[in-house]
N, C-alpha and C positions, 0 to 999 in steps of 0.2 A: 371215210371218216370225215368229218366237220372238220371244220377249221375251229371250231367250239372243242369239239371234243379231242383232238389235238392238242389243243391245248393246255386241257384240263388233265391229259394224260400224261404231260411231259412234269416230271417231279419237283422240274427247278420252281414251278410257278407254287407250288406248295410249299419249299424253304422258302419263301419270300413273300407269300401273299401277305402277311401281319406287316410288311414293312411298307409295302406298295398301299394298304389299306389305310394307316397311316398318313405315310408322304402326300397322298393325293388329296387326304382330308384336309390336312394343313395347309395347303397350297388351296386349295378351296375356301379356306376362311381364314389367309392370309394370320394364323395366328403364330405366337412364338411354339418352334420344334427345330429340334435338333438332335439328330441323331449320332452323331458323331463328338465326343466330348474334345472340346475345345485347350483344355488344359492338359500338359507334360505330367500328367501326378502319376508314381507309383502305384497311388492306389487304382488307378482306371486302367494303367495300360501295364502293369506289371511291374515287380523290381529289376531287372533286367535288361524293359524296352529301352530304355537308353542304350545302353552300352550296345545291344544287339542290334540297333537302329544304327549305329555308327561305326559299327563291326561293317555290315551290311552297305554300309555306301565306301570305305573304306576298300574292301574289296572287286567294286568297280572301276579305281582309279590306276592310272597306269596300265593299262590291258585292254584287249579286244573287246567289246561288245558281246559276248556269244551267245546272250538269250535271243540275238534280232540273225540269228546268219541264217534262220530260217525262212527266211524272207526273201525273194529271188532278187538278184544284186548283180550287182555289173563288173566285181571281181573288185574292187576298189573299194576305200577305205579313208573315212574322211572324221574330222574333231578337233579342235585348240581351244577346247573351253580353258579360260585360267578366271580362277575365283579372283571375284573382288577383293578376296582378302589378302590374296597374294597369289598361293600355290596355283601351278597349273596343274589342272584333273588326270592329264593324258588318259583321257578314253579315245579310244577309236572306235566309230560304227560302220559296218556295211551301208557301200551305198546303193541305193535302191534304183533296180532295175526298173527305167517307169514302164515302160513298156509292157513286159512281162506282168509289173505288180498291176498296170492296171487293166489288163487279161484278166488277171486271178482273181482282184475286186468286179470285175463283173460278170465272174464266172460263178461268184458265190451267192448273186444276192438270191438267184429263187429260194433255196434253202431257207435264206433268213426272211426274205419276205412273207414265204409262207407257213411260217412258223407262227405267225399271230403276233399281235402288240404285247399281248400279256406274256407270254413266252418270253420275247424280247426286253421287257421291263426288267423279268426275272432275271436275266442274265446280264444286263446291267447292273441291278443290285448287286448279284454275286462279284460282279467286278470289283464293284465301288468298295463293295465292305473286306475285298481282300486288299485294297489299296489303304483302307483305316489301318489294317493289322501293319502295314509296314510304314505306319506316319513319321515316326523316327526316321526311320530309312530318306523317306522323301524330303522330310524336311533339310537335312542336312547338303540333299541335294540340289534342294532350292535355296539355301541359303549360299552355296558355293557358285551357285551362278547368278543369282540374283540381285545380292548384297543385303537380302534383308538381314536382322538378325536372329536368332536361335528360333527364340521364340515365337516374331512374328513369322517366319517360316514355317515353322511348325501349325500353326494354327494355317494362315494362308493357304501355305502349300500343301496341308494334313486336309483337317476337319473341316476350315470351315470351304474348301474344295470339291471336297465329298460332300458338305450340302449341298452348294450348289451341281454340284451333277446327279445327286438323287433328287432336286425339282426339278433338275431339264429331262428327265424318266419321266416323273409324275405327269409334268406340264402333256408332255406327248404323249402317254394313254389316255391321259383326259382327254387330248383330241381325239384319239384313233377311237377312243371306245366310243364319243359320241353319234359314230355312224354304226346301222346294229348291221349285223353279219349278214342277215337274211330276214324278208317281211310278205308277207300273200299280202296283196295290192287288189283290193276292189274298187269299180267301178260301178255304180249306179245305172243298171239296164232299165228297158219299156218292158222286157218279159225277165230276162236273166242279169245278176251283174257281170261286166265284166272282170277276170280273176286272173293275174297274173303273180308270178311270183319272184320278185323281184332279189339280187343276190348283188352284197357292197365287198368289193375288193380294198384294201389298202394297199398301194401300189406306191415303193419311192420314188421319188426323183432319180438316183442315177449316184455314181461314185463323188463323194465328199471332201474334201478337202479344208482344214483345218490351220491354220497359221497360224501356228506361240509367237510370245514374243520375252521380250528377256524379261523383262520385270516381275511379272505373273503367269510362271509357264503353264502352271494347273490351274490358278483361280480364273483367268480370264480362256481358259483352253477347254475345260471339261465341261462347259455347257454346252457350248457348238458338240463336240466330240460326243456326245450323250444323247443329246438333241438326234445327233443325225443319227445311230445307231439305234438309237430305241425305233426309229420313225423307220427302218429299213434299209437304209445307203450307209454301205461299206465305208467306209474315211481313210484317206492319206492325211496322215500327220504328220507336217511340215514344219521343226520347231524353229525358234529361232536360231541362228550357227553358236551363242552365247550361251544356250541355257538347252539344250538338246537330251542333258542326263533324266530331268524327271519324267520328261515326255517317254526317254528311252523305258523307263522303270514301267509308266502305265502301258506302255504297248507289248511288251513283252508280257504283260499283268493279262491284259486282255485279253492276247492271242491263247494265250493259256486257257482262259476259261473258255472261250470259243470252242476250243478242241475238246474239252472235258466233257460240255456240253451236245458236244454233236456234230457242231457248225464248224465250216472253212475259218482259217485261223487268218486268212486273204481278208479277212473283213475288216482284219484294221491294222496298217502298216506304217515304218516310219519313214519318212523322207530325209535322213539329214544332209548335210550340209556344210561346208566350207566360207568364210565368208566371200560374199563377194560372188558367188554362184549363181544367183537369180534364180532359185527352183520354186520359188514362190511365184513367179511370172510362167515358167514355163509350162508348168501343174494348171495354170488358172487358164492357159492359153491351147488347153488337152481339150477337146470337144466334147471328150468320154465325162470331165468334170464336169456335173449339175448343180452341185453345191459348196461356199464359199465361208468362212469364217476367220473373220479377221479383227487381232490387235495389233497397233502400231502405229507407224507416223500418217500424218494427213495424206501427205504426197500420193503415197503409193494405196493407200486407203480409197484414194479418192477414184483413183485409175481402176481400181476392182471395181467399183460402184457403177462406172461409167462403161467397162468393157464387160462386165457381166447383164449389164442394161442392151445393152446391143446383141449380143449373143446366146441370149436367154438361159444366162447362169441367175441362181439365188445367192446374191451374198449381204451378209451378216457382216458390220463394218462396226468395231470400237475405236476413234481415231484421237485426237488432240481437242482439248477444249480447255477454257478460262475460265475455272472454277469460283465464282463472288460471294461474298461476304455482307450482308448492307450491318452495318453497325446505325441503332438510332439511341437506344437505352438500354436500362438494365439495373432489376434489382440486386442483382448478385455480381458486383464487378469480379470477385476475387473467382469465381467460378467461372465466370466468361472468360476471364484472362486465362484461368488453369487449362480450359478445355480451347482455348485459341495458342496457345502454348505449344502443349500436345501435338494438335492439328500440322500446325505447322513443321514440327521435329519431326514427327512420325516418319520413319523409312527416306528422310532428308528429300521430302516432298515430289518421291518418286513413284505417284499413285498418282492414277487419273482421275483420282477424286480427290488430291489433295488442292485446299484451296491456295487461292495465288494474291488474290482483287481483292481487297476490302474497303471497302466504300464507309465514308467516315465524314459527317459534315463537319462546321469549326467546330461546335459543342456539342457534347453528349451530356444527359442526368444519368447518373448512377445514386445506388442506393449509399454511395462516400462523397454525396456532392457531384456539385456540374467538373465533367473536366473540357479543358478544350482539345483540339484535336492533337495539338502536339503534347500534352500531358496525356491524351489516351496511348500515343505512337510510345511516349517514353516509358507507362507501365506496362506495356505490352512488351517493351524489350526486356525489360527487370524480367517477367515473368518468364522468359522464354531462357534468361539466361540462368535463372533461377535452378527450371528445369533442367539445364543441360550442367551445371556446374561442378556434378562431378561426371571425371569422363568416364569411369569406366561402369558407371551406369547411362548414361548418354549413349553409350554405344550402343543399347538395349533397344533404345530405342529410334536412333536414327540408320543404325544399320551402316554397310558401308557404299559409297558412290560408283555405281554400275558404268560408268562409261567415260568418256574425256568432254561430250558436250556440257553433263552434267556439270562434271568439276569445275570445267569454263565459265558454267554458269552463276557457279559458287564464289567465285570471284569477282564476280562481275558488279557489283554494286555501287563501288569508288565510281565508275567510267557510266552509270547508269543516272547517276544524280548528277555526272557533270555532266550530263548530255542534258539533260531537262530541267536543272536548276533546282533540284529538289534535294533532300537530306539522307544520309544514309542514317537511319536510326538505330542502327546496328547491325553490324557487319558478321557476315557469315568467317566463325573459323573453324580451323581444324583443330581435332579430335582425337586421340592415342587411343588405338583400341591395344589394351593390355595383352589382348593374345592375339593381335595380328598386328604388326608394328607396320606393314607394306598396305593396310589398309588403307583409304582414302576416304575419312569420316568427317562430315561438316556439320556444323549448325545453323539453323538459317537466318539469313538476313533479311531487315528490313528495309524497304526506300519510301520513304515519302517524296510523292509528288504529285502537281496537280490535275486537276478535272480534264486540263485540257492534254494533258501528256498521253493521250489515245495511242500514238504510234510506237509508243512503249510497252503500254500495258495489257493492248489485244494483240498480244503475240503470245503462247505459251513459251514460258522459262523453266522451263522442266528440272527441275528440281529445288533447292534451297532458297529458293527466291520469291518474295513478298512485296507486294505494292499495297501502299496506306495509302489512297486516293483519298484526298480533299475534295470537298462537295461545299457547294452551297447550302445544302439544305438534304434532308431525310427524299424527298421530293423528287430532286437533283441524283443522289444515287440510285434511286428505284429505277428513274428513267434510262442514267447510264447503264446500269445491273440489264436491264432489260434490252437494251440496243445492242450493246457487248455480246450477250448470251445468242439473242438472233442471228448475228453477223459469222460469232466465233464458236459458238458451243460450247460448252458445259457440262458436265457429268453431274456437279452438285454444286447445292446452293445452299446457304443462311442467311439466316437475318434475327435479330436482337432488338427489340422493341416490347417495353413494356403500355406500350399504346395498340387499344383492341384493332382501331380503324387502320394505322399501320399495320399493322401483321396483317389485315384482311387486302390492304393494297401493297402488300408482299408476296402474297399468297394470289391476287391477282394476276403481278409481273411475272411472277415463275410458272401462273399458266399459260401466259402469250409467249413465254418467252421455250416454253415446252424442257422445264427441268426441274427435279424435285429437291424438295424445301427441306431444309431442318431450323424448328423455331426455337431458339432462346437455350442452346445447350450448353447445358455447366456443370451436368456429372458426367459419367460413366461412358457416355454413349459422344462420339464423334464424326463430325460430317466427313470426314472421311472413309466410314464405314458403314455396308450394305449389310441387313439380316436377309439371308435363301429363306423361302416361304414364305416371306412378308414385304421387304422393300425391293424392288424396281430398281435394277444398276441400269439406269439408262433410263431413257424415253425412247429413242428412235425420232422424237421430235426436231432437235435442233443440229449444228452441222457436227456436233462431238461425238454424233453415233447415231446409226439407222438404225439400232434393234435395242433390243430390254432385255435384261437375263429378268425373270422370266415370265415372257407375256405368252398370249396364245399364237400371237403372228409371229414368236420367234420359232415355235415349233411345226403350227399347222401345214405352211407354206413347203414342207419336208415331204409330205406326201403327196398323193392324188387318192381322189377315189372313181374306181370303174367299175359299173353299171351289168350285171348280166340279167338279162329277165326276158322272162320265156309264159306264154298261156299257160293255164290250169281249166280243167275241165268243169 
């Protein structure tokens, strides 16, 4: 039988073709889809899903793991996730035999290799869309480790997760299909042509490996993890030791369908972890691993880049960067403030797209009059406190603070302006979250300081913390905006200018500087936020990340293709 007709005979690619037909169009003309509905409503997800989504991760807590003990393990038992908001989780998971698991990941891959891409696609779908059905469940479990809040867990860690892991599907059939299965190859003879028939293998790279990290354990996790399974390599998922629950939920998710399906359920296992273990060093330092997928800090980011470069691993790197702002004008102050507001608060600017830099000469025109720069720094604090002023909707949206560096950072704005002679224009405080009193919820602060205060400001301050840089001129920030980003990296970038020739040498800097634009936003839509099928989390351009969710070099480089061809008479 083909590899064609294989295929076409396995059933899963039948539930699923209208969705892959779909995905791939969209991803093809980059337009708006979504298949996964973004919003908690009764009406989409049932009267129930609430309750039964919180039933459901409730019942994980305090207890063994036992959907992963089938996973070959070393007898031991490792977990201290404690939520941000207070409670500690007590899960405990097996921990994974590496040895053994990664026997059985490459004891599995002919099966799945030769099962075809479409095959493979399918059974990622059925993954993905058993993971919507329990988005309640997950959310709850990303918001316990992560500190987002309800909501933006639910979407993050839900739906808009599962888009992007139904384009990191799509992304990589559209490669694998672009090579065809089998072609008769003629040659132009003096009597006969020559006539070979020429046969394309998809061949993966080799066992996977995937690194969470606490903040986005599914949104920044399910592209690599998708990526590499559609394209044929088995994956170790490696979560972070904080946030290990919702990775728990997809793997057990997966293995599942694996088995239902056919295939070794070895295809996809968890790693967890202790802090302080180093199994992300020791996983990356296996020979057996070919491929890499990493969010996290520079340091250790930086070291996969360079020992994978040596050793001829592929790895995939989301690391730190200094997100900028250029402020020139603006017809809609009260809109740029609302959505510079927002920006800011959201998740208490613990997203690697939220911005930090905001580049601001002495005077801006707005459609309310010129203000100078320190009247623009002071309506921008109004607006911000505006937003947060009651708390117990503030907590909606800033979430609570994942770690100690953060909250250090939270504080830190008194000792940041007497270090550089600049102003706190409003100081980051805390928060009561109404139903978690143990929570650690901030708002964030501004500092103004000037052009020259560079050793301050190209450093990421991960989380609550905002620099109003002073410029001489529209001119003067473009060029800082663009020397910063080269140096330091970036995830995302704006600029607010009601000047054509400015936004087109805005649009300039952000392509030397290889990070993408958002121009003049003042509704709905936030530079903090990427759409799956249409914008680009990343460039892969500058030092804040080597890859793009989702380009074709985040998927292609997953496979090989080998060659069999033989005469025909």
């Amino acid at each position: 039988m083909t590899l064609e007709a294989m295929t076409l005979a396995h059933p899963i690619v039948t539930t699923h073709q209208a969705i892959l037909d779909e995905a791939t169009d969209a991803l093809s003309n980059r337009r708006f889809y979504t298949r996964y509905p973004e919003v908690p409503s009764t009406r989409v997800y049932g009267e129930t899903a609430a309750a039964d989504g919180l039933a459901a991760y409730l019942a994980h807590l305090d207890s063994t793991y036992a959907g992963l003990l089938s996973q070959p393990t070393d007898g031991t038992f490792v977990g201290s996730e404690v939520s941000p908001y207070g409670p500690a989780l007590g899960v405990r998971y097996p921990h994974l035999d590496l040895d053994a698991a990664i026997a059985a990941a490459q004891a599995a891959i002919p099966g799945w290799r030769d099962a075809g891409a479409r095959v493979r696609a399918a059974v990622c779908v059925e993954m993905i869309e058993r993971l919507h059905k329990r988005s309640h469940e997950m959310a709850n479990a990303v918001m316990h480790t992560s500190g987002q809040s309800f909501i933006m867990a639910f979407q993050a860690g839900g739906p808009h997760s599962q888009d992007r892991a139904l384009e990191a599907v799509a992304a990589a059939l559209i490669e694998q299909e672009r090579v065809p299965e089998s072609v008769i190859w003629e040659k132009p003879g003096r009597d006969a042509p020559i006539r070979m028939q020429k046969d394309y293998r998809i061949v993966p790279r080799g066992v996977a490996m995937m690194v969470g990290c606490n903040t986005f354990p599914t949104w920044n996790g399910f592209p690599g993890l998708f990526a590499s399974l559609a394209t044929g390599n088995p994956v170790i998922v490696k979560p972070h030791p904080r946030a290990i629950l919702p990775l728990a939920i997809t793997v057990e998710l997966a293995r599942e369908v694996l088995v239902e399906n056919g295939f070794d359920a070895a295809l996809v296992q968890l790693a967890a972890e202790d802090d302080g273990e180093g199994l992300a060093k020791t996983l990356a330092e296996r020979p057996e691993v070919k491929v890499i997928d990493y969010t996290g800090g520079p340091g250790f980011g930086a070291w996969l880049e360079s020992y994978g470069a040596q050793h001829g691993k592929l790895v995939y790197t989301e690391k730190a960067g200094i997100n900028s702002i250029v402020v020139d004008s603006t017809d809609n102050l009260r809109g740029m403030l609302a959505n510079l507001a927002f920006s800011f608060s959201l998740y208490t600017g613990q997203m690697c797209t939220a911005p930090q830099n905001v580049f601001v000469p002495e005077q801006i025109t707005t459609d309310e009059g010129v203000l100078s720069f320190d009247e623009f720094a002071d309506r921008l604090a109004a607006a911000i406190t505006r937003l947060t002023a009651d708390e117990a909707k503030a907590v909606e949206v800033t979430g609570a603070t994942v770690n100690p560096q953060v909250r250090a950072n939270s504080t830190a704005h008194e000792e940041i302006a007497a270090k550089t002679g600049g102003r706190v224009v409003l100081a980051s405080r805390p928060v009561t979250h109404p139903a978690y009193p143990d929570a650690v919820c901030r708002t964030p602060g501004l500092v103004a300081v000037a052009a020259g205060d560079q050793a301050v400001y190209c450093k990421e301050w991960f989380g609550p913390v905002v620099f109003l840089i002073r410029t001489g001129s529209t001119a003067e920030s473009l060029a800082l905006f663009t020397s910063t980003i080269i140096e330091h990296g970036a995830m995302t970038a704006a600029v607010y200018s009601t000047d054509e020739e400015i936004l087109d040498d805005a649009r300039d800097a952000a392509a030397e500087a290889g990070v993408n634009l958002s121009e003049n936003l003042t509704q709905g839509i936030y530079v903090n936020q990427a759409a799956a099928f249409s914008d680009y989390h990343g460039t892969g351009a500058n030092p804040a990340a080597n890859a793009s969710y989702t380009d074709a070099a985040f998927v292609a480089g997953r496979f090989r293709v080998v060659t069999s061809r033989r005469h025909l008479a």
